[in-house]
One Martini backbone bead per residue (centre of mass of N, CA, C, O) as a GRO file, in nm:
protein
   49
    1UNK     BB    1  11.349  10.324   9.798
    2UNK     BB    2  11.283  10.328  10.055
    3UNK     BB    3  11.176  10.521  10.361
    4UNK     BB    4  11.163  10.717  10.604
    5UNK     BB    5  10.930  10.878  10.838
    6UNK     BB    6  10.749  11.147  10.985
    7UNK     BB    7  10.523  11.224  11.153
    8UNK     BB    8  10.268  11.495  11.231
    9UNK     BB    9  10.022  11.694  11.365
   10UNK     BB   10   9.870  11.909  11.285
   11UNK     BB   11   9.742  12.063  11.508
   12UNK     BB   12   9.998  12.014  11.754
   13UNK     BB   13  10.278  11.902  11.602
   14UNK     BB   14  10.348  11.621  11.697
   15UNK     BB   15  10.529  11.355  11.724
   16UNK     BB   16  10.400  10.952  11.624
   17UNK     BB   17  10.477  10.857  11.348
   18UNK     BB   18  10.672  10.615  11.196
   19UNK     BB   19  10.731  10.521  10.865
   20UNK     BB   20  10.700  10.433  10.514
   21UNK     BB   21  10.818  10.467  10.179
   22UNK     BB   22  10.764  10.507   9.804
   23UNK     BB   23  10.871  10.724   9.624
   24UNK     BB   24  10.772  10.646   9.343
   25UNK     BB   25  10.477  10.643   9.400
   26UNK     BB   26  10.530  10.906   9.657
   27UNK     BB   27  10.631  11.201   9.619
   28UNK     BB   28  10.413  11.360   9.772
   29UNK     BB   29  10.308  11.435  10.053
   30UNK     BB   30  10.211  11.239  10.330
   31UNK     BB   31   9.877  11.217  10.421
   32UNK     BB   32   9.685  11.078  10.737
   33UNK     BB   33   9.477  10.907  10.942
   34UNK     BB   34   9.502  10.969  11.267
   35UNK     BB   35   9.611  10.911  11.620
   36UNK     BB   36   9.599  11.128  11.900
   37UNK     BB   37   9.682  11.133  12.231
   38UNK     BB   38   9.680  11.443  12.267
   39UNK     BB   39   9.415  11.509  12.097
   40UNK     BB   40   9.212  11.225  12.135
   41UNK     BB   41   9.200  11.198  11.832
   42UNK     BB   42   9.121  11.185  11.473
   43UNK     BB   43   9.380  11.323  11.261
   44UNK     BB   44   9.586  11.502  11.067
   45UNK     BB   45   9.905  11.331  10.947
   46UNK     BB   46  10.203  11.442  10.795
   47UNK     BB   47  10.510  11.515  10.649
   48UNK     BB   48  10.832  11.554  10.766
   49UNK     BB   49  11.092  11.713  10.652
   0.00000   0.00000   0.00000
């Protein structure tokens, strides 16, 4: 049940990290305040389609 997705960072658009995530707990877009190394700063980073 579990997948695999890819973040990428909403300001510059960066794809920085693969995480994994279960389908049915969490059905819709995840998004995460992660780092991005492109933007130096911590960023909201969501699920790329």
């Amino acid at each position: 049940m579990r997948i695999n997705i890819t973040l990428e960072c909403k300001d510059c658009g960066e794809q920085n990290y693969r995480v994994s995530k279960n389908r049915r707990n969490q059905p819709d877009k995840m998004s995460i305040n992660k780092y991005c190394p492109r933007c130096n700063t911590r960023t909201v980073h969501i699920e790329k389609k």
